[in-house]
PDB file of N, CA, C, O and CB in Angstrom:
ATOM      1  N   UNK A   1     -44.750  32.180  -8.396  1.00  0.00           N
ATOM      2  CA  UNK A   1     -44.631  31.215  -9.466  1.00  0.00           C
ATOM      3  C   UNK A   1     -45.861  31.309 -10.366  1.00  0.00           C
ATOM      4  O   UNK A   1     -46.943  31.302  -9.778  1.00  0.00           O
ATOM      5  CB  UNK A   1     -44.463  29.786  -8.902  1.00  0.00           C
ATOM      6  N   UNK A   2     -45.870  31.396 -11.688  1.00  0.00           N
ATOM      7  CA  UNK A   2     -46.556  31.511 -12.494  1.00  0.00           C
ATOM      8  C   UNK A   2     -47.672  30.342 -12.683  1.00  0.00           C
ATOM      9  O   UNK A   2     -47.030  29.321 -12.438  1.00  0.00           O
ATOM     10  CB  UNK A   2     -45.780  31.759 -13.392  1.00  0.00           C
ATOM     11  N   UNK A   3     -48.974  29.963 -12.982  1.00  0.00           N
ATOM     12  CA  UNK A   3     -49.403  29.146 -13.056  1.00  0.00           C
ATOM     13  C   UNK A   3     -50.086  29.391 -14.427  1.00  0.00           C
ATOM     14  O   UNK A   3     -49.710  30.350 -15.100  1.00  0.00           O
ATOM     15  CB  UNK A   3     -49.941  28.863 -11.970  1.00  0.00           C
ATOM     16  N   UNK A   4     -51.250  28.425 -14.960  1.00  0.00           N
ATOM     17  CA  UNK A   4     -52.011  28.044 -16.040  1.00  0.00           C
ATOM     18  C   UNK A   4     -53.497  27.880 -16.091  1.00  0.00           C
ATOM     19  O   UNK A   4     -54.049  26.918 -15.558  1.00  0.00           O
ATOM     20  CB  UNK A   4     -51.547  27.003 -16.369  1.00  0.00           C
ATOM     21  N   UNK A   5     -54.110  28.766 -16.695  1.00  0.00           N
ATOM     22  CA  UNK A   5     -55.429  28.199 -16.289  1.00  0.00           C
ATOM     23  C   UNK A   5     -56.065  28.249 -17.931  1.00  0.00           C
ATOM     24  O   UNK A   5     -56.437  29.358 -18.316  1.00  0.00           O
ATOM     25  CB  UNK A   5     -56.366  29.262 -14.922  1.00  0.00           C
ATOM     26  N   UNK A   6     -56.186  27.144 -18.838  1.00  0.00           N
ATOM     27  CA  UNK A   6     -57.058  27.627 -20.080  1.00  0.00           C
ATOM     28  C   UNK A   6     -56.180  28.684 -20.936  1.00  0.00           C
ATOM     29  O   UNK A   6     -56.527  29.791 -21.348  1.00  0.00           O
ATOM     30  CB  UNK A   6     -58.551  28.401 -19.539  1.00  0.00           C
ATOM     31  N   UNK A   7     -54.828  27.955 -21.097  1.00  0.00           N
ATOM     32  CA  UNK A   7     -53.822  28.848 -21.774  1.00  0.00           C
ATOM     33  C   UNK A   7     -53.917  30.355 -21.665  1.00  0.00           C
ATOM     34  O   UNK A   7     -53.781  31.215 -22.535  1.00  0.00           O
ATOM     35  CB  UNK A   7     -53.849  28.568 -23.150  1.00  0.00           C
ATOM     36  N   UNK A   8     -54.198  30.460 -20.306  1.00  0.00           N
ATOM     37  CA  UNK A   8     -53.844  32.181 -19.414  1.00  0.00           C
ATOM     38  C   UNK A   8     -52.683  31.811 -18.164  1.00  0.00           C
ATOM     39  O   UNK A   8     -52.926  31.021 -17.251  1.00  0.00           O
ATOM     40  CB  UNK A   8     -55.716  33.014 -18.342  1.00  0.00           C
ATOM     41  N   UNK A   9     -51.381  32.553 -18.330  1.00  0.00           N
ATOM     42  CA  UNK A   9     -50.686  32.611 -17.479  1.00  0.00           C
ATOM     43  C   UNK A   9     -50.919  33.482 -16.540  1.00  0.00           C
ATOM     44  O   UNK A   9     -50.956  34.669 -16.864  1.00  0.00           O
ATOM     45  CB  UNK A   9     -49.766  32.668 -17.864  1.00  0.00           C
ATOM     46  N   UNK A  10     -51.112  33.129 -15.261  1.00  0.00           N
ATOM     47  CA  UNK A  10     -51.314  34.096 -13.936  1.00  0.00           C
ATOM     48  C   UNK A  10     -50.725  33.858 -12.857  1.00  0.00           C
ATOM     49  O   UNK A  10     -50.393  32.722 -12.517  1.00  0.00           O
ATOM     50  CB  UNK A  10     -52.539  34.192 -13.462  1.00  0.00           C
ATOM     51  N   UNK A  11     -50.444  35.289 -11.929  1.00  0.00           N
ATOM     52  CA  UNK A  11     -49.813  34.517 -10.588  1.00  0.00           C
ATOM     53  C   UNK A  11     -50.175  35.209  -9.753  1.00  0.00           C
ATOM     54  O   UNK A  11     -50.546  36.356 -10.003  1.00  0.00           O
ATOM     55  CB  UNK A  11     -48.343  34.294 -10.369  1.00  0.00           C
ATOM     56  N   UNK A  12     -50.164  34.477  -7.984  1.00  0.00           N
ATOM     57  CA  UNK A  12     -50.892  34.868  -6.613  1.00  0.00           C
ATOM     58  C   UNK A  12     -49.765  35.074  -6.092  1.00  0.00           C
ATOM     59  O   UNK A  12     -48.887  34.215  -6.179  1.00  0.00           O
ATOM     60  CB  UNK A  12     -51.868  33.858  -5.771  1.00  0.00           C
ATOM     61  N   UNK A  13     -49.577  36.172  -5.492  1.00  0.00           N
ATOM     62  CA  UNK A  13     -48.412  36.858  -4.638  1.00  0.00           C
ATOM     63  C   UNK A  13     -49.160  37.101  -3.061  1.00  0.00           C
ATOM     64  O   UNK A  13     -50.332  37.434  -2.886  1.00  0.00           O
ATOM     65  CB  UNK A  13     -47.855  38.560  -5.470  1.00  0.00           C
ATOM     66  N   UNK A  14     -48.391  36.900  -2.263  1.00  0.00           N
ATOM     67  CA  UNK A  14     -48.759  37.617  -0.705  1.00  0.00           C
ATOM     68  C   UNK A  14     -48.556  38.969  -0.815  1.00  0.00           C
ATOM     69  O   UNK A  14     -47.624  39.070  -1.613  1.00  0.00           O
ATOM     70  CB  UNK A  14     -47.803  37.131   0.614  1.00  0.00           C
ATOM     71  N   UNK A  15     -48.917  40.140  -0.447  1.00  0.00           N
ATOM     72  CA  UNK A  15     -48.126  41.343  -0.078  1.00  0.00           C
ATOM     73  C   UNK A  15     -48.398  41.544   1.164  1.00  0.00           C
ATOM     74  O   UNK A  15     -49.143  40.723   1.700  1.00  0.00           O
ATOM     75  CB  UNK A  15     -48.358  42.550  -0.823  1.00  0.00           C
ATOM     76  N   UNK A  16     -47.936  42.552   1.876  1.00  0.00           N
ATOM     77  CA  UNK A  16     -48.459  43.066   3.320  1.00  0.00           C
ATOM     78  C   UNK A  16     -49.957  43.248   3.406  1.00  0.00           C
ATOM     79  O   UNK A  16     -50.544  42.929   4.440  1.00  0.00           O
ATOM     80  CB  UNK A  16     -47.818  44.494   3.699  1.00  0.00           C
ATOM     81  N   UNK A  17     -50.746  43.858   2.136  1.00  0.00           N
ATOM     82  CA  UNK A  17     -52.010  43.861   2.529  1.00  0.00           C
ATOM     83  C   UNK A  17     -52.658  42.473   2.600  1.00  0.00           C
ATOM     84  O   UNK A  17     -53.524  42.194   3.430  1.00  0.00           O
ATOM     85  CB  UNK A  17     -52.695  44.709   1.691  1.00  0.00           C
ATOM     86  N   UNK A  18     -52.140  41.533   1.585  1.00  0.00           N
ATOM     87  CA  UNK A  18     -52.802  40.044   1.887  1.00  0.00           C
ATOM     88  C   UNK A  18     -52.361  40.057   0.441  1.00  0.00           C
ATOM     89  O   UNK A  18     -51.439  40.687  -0.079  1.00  0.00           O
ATOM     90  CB  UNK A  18     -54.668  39.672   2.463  1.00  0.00           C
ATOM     91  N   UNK A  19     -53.506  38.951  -0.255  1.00  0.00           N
ATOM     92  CA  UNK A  19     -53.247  38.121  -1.368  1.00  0.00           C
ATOM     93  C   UNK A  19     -53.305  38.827  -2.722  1.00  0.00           C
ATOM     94  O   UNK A  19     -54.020  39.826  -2.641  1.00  0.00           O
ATOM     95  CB  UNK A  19     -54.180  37.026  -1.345  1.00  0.00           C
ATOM     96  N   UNK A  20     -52.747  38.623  -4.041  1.00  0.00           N
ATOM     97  CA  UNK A  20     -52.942  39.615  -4.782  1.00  0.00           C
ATOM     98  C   UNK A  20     -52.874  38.691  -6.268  1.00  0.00           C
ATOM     99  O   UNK A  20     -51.951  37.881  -6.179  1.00  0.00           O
ATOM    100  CB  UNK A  20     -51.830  40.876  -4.465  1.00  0.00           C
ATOM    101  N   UNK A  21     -53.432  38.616  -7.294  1.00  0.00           N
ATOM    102  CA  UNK A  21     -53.224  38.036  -9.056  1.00  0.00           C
ATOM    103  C   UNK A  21     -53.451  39.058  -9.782  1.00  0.00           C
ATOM    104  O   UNK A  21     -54.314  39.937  -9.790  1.00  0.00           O
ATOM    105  CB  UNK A  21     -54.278  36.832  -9.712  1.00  0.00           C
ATOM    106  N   UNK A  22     -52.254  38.736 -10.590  1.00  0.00           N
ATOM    107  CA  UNK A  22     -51.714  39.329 -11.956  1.00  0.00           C
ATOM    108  C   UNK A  22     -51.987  38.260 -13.571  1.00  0.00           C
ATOM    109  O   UNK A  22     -51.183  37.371 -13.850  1.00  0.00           O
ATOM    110  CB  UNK A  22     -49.849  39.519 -11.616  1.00  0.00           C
ATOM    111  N   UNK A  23     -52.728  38.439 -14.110  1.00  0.00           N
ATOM    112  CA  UNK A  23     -53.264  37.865 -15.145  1.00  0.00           C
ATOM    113  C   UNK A  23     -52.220  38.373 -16.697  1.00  0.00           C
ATOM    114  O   UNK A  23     -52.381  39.393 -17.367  1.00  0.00           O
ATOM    115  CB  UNK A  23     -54.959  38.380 -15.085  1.00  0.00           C
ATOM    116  N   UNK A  24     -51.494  37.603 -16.845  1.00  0.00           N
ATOM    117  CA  UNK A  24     -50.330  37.749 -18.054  1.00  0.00           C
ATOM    118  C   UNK A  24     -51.200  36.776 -19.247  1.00  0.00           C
ATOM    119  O   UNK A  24     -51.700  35.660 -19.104  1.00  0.00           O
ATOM    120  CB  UNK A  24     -48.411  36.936 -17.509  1.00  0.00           C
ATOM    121  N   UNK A  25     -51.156  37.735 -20.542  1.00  0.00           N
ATOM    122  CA  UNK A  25     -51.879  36.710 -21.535  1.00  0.00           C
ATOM    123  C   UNK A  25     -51.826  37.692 -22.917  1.00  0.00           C
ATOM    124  O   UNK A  25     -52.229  38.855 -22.913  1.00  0.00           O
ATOM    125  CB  UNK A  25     -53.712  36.211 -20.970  1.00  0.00           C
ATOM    126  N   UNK A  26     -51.288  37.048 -24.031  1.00  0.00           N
ATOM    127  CA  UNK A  26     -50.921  37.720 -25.074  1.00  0.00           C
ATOM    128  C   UNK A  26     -52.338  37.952 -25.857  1.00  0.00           C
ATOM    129  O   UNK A  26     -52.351  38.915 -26.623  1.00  0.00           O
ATOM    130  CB  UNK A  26     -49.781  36.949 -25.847  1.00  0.00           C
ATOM    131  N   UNK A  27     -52.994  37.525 -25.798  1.00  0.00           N
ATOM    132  CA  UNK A  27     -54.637  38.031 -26.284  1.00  0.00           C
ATOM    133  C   UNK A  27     -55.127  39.207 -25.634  1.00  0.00           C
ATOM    134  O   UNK A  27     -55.357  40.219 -26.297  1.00  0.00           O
ATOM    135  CB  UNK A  27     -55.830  36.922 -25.929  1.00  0.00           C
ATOM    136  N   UNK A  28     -55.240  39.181 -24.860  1.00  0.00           N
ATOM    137  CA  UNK A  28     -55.988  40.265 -24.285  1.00  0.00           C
ATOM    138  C   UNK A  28     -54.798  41.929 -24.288  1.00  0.00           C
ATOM    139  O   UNK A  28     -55.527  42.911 -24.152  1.00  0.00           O
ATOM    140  CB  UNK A  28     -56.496  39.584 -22.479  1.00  0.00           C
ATOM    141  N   UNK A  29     -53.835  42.189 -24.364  1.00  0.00           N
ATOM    142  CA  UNK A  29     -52.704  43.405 -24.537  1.00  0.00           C
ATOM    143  C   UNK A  29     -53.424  44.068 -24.924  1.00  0.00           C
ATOM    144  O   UNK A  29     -53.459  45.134 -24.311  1.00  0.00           O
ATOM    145  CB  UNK A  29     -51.465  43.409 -25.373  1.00  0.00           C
ATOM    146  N   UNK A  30     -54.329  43.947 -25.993  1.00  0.00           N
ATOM    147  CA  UNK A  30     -54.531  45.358 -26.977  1.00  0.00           C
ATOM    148  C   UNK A  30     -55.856  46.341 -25.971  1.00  0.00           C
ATOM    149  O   UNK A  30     -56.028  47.554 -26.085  1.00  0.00           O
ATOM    150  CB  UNK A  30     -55.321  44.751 -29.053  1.00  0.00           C
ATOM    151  N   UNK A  31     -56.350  45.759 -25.383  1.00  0.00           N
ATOM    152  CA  UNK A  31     -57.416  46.055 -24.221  1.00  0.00           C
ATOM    153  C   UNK A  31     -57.115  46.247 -22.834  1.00  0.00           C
ATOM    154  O   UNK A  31     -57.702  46.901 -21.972  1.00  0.00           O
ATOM    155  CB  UNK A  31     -58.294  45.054 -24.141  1.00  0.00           C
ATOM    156  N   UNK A  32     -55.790  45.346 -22.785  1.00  0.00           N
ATOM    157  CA  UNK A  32     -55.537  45.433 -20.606  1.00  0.00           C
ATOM    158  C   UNK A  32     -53.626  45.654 -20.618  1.00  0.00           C
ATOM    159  O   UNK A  32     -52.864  45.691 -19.652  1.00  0.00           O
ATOM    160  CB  UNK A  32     -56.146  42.933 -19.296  1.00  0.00           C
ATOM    161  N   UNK A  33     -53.294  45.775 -22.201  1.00  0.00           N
ATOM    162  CA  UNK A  33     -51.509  46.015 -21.111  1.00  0.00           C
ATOM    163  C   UNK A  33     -51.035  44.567 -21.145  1.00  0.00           C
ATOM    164  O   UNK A  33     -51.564  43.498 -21.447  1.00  0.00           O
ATOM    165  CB  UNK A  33     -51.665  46.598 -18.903  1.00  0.00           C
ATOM    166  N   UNK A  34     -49.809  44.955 -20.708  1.00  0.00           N
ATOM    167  CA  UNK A  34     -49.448  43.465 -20.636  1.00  0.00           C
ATOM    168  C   UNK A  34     -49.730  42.682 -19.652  1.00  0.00           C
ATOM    169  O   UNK A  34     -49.332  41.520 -19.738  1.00  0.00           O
ATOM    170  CB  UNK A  34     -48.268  43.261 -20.719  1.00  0.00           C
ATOM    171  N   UNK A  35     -50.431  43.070 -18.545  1.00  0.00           N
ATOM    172  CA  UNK A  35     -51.318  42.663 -18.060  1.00  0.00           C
ATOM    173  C   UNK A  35     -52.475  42.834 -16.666  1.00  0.00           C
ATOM    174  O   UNK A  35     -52.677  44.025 -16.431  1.00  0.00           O
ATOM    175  CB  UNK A  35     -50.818  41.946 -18.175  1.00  0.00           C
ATOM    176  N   UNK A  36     -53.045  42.128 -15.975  1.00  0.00           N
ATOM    177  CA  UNK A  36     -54.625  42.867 -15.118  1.00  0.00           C
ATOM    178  C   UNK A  36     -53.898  42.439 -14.264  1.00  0.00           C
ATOM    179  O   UNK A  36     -53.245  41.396 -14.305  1.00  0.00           O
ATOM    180  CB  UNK A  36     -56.498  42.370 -15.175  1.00  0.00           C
ATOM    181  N   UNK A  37     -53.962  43.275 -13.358  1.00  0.00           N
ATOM    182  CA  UNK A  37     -53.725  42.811 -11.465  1.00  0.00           C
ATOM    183  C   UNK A  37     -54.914  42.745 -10.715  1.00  0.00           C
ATOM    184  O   UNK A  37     -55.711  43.663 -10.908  1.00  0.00           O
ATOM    185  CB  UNK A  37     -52.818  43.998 -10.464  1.00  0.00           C
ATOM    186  N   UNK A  38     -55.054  42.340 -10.338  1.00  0.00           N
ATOM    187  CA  UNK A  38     -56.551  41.982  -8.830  1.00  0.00           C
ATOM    188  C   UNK A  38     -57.279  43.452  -8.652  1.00  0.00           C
ATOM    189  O   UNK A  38     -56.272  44.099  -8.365  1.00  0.00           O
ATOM    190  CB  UNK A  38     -55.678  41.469  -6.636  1.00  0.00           C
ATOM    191  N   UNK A  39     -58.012  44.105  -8.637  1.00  0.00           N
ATOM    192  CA  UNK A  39     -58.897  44.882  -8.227  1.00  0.00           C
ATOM    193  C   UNK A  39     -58.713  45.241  -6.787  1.00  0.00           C
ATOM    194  O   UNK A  39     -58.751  46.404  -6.385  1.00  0.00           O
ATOM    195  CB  UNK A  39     -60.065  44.343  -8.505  1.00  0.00           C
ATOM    196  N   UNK A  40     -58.439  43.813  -5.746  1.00  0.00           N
ATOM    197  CA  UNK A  40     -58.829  43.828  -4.811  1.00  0.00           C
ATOM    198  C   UNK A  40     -57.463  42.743  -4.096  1.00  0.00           C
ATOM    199  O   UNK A  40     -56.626  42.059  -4.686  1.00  0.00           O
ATOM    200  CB  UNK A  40     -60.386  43.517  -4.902  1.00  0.00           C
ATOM    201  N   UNK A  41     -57.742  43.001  -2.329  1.00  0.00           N
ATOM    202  CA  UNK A  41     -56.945  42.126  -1.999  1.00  0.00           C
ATOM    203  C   UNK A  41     -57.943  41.171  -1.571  1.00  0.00           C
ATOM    204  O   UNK A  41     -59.163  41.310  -1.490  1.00  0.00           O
ATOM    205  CB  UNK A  41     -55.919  42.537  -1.091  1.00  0.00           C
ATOM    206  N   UNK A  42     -56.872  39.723  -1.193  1.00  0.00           N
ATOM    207  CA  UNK A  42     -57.618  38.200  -0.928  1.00  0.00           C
ATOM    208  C   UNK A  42     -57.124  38.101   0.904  1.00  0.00           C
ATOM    209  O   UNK A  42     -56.047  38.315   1.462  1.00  0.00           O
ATOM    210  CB  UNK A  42     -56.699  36.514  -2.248  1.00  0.00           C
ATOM    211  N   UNK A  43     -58.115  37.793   1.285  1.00  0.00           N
ATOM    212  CA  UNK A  43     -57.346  37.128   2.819  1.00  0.00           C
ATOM    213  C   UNK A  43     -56.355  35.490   2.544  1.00  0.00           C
ATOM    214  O   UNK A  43     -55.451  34.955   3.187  1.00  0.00           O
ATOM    215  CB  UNK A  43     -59.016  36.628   4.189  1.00  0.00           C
ATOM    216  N   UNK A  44     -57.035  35.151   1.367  1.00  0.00           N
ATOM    217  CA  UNK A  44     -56.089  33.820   1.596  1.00  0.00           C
ATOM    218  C   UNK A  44     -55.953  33.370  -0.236  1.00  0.00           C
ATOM    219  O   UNK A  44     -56.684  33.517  -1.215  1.00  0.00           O
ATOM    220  CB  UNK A  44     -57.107  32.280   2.858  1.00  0.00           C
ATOM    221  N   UNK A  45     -54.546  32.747   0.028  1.00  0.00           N
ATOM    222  CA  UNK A  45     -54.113  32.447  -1.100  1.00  0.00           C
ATOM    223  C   UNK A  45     -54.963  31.570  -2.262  1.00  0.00           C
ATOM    224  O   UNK A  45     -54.806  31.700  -3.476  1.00  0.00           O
ATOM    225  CB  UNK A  45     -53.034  31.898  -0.742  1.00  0.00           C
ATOM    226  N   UNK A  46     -55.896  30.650  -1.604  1.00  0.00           N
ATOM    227  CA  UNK A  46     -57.300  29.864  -2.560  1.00  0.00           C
ATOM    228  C   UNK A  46     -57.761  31.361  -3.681  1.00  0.00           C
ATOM    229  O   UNK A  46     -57.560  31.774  -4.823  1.00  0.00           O
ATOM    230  CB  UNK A  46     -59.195  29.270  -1.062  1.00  0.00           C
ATOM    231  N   UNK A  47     -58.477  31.730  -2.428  1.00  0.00           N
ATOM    232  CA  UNK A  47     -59.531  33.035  -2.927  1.00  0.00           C
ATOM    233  C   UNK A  47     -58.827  33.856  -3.607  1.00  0.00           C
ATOM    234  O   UNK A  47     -59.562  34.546  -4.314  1.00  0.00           O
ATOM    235  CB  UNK A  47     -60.231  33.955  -1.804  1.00  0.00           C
ATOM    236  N   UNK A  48     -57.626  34.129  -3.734  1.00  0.00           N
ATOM    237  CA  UNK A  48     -57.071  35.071  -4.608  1.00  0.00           C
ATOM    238  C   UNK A  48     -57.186  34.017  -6.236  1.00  0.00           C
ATOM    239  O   UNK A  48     -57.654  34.221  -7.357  1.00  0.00           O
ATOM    240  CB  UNK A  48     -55.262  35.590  -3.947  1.00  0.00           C
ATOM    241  N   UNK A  49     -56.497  32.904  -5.578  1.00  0.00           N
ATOM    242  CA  UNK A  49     -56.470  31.772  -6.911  1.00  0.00           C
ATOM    243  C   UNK A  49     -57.575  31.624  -7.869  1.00  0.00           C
ATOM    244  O   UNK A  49     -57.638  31.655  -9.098  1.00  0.00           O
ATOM    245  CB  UNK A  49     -56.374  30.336  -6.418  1.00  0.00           C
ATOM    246  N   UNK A  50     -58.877  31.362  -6.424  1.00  0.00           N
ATOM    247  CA  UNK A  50     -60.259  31.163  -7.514  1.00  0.00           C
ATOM    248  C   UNK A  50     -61.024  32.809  -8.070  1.00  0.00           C
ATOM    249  O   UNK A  50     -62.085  32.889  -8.689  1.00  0.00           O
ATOM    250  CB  UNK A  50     -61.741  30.122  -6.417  1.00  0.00           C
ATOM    251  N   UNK A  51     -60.392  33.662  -7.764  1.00  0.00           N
ATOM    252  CA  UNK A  51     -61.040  35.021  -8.448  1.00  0.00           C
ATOM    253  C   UNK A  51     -60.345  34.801  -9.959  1.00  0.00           C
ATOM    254  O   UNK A  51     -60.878  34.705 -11.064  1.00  0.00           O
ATOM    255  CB  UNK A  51     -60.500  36.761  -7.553  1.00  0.00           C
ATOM    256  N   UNK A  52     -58.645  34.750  -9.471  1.00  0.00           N
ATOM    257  CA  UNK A  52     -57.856  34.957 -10.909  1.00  0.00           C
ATOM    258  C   UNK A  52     -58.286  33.843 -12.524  1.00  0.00           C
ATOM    259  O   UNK A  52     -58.053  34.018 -13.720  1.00  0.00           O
ATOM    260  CB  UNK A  52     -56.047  34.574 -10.393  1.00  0.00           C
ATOM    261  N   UNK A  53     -59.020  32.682 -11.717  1.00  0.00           N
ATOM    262  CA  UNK A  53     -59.299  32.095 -12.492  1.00  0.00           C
ATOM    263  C   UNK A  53     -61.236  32.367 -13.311  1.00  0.00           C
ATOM    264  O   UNK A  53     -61.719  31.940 -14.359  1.00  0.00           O
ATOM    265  CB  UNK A  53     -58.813  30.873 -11.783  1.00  0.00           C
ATOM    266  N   UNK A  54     -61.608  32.925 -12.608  1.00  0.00           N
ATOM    267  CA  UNK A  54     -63.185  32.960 -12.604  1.00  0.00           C
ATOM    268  C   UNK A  54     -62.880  34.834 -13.411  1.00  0.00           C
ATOM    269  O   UNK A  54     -63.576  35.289 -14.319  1.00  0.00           O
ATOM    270  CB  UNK A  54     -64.226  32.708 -10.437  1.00  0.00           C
ATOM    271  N   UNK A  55     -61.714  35.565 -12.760  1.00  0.00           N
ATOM    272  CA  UNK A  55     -61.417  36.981 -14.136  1.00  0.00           C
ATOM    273  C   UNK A  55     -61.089  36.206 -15.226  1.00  0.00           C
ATOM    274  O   UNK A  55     -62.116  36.415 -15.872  1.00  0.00           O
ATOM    275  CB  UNK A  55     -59.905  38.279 -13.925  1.00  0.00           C
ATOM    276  N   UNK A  56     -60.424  35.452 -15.936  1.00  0.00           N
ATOM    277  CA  UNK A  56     -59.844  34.606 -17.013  1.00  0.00           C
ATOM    278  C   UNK A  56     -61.079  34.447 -17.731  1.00  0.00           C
ATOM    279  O   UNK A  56     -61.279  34.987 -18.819  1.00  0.00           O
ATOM    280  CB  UNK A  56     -59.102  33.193 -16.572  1.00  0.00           C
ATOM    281  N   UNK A  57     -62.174  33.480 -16.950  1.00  0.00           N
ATOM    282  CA  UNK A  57     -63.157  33.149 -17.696  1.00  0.00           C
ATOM    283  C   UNK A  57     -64.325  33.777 -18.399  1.00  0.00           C
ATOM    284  O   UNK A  57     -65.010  33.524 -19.390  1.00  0.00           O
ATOM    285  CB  UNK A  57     -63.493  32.517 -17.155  1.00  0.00           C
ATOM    286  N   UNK A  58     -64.242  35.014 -17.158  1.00  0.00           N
ATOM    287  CA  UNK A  58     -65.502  36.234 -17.160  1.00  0.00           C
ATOM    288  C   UNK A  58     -64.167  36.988 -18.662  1.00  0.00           C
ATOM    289  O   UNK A  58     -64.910  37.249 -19.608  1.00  0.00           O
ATOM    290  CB  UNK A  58     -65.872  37.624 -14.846  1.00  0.00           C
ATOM    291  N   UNK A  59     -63.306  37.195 -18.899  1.00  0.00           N
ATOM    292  CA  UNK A  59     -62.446  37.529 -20.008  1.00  0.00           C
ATOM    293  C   UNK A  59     -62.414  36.825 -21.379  1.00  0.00           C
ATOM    294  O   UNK A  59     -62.158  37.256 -22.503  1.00  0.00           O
ATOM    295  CB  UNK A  59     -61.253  37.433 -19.537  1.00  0.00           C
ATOM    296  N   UNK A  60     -62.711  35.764 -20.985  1.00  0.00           N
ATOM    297  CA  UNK A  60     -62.658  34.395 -22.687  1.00  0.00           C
ATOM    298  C   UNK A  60     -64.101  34.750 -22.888  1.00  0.00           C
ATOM    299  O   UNK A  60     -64.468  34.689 -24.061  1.00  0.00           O
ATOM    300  CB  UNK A  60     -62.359  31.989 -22.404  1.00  0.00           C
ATOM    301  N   UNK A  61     -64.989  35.102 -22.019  1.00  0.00           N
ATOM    302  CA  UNK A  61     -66.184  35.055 -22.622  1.00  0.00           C
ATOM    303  C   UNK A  61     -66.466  35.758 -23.111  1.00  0.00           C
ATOM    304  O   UNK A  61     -67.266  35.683 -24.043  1.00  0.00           O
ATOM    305  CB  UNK A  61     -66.972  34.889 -22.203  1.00  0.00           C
ATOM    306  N   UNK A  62     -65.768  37.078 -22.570  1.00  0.00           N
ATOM    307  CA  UNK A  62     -66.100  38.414 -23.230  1.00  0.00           C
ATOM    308  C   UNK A  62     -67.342  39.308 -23.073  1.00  0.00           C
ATOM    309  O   UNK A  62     -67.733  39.476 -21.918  1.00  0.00           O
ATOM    310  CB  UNK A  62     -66.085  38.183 -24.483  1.00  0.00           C
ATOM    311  N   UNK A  63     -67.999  39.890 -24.046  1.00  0.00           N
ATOM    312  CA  UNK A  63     -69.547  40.803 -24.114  1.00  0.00           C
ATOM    313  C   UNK A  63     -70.703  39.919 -24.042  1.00  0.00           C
ATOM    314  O   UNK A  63     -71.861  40.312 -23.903  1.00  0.00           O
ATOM    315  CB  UNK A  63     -69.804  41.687 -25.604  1.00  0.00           C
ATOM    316  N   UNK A  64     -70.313  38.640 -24.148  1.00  0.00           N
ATOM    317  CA  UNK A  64     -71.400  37.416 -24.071  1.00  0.00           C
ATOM    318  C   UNK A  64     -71.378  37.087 -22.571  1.00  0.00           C
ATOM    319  O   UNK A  64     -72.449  36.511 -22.383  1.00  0.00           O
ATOM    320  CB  UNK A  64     -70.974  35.946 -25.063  1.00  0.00           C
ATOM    321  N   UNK A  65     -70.814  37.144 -21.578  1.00  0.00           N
ATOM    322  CA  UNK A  65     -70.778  37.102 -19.888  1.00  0.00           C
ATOM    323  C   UNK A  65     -70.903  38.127 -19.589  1.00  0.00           C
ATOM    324  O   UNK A  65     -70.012  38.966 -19.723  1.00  0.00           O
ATOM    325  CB  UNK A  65     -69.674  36.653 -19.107  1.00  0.00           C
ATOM    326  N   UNK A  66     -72.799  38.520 -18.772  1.00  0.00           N
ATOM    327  CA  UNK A  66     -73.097  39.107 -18.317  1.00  0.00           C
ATOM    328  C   UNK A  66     -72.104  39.886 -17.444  1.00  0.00           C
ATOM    329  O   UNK A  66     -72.309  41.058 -17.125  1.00  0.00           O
ATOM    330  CB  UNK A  66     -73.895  38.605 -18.055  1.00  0.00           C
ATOM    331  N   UNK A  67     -70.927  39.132 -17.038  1.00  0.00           N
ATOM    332  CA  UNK A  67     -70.247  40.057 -16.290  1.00  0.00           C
ATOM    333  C   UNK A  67     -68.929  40.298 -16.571  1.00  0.00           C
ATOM    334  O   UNK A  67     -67.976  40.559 -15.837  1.00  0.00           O
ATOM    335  CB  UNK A  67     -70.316  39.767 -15.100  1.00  0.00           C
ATOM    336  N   UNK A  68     -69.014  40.193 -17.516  1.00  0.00           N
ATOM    337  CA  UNK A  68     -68.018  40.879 -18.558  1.00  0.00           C
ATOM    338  C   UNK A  68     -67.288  42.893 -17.778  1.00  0.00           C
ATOM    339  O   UNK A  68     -66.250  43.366 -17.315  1.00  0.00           O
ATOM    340  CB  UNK A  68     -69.382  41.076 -20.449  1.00  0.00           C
ATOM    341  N   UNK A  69     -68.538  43.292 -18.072  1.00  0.00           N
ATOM    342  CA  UNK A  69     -68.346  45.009 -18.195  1.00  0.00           C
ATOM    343  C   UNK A  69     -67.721  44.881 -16.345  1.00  0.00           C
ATOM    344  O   UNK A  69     -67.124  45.897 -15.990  1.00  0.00           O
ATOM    345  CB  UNK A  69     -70.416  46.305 -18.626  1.00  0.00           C
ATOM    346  N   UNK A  70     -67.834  43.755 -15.255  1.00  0.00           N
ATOM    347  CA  UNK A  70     -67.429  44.002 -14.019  1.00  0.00           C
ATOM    348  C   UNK A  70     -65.665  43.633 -13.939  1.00  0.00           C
ATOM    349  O   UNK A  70     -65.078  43.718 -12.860  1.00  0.00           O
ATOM    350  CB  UNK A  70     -68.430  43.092 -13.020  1.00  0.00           C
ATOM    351  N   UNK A  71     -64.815  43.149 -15.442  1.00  0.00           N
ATOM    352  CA  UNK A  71     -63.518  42.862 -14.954  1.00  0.00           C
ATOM    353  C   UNK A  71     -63.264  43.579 -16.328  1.00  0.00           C
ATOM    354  O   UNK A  71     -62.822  42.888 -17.245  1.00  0.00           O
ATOM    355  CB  UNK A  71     -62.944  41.201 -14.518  1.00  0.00           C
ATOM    356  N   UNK A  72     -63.527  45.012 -16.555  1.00  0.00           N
ATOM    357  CA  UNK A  72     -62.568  45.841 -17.207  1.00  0.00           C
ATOM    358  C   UNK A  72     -61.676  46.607 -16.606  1.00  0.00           C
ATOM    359  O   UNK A  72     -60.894  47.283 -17.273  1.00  0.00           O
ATOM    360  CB  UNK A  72     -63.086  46.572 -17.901  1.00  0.00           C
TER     361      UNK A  72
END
């Protein structure tokens, strides 16, 4: 199920390896596609939640968040 964070649609899936977010958002296409999947897997559905939301933000901020250049 799709959720909302700061007018970014994203969603946390289980797979066999564990937890996984997909970041859907019509701003960002021209740079990521239609859209970013997780880097990485989550052991639990929170931690997948609070990465997808903390990539969103490290993304709105852009070249001005030092850690910007770590969620291209």
């Amino acid at each position: 199920m799709k959720e909302n964070y700061d007018s970014n649609d994203f969603e946390v899936k289980k797979q066999p390896e564990g937890w996984v977010y997909t970041i859907f958002s019509e701003w960002h296409k021209e740079y990521y596609g239609d859209y970013i999947e997780a880097a990485e897997w989550f052991e639990t559905e929170q931690e997948a939640r609070y990465a997808a939301i903390t990539h969103i933000q490290q993304l709105m901020n852009g070249p001005d968040d030092p850690e910007f250049l770590d969620c291209r």
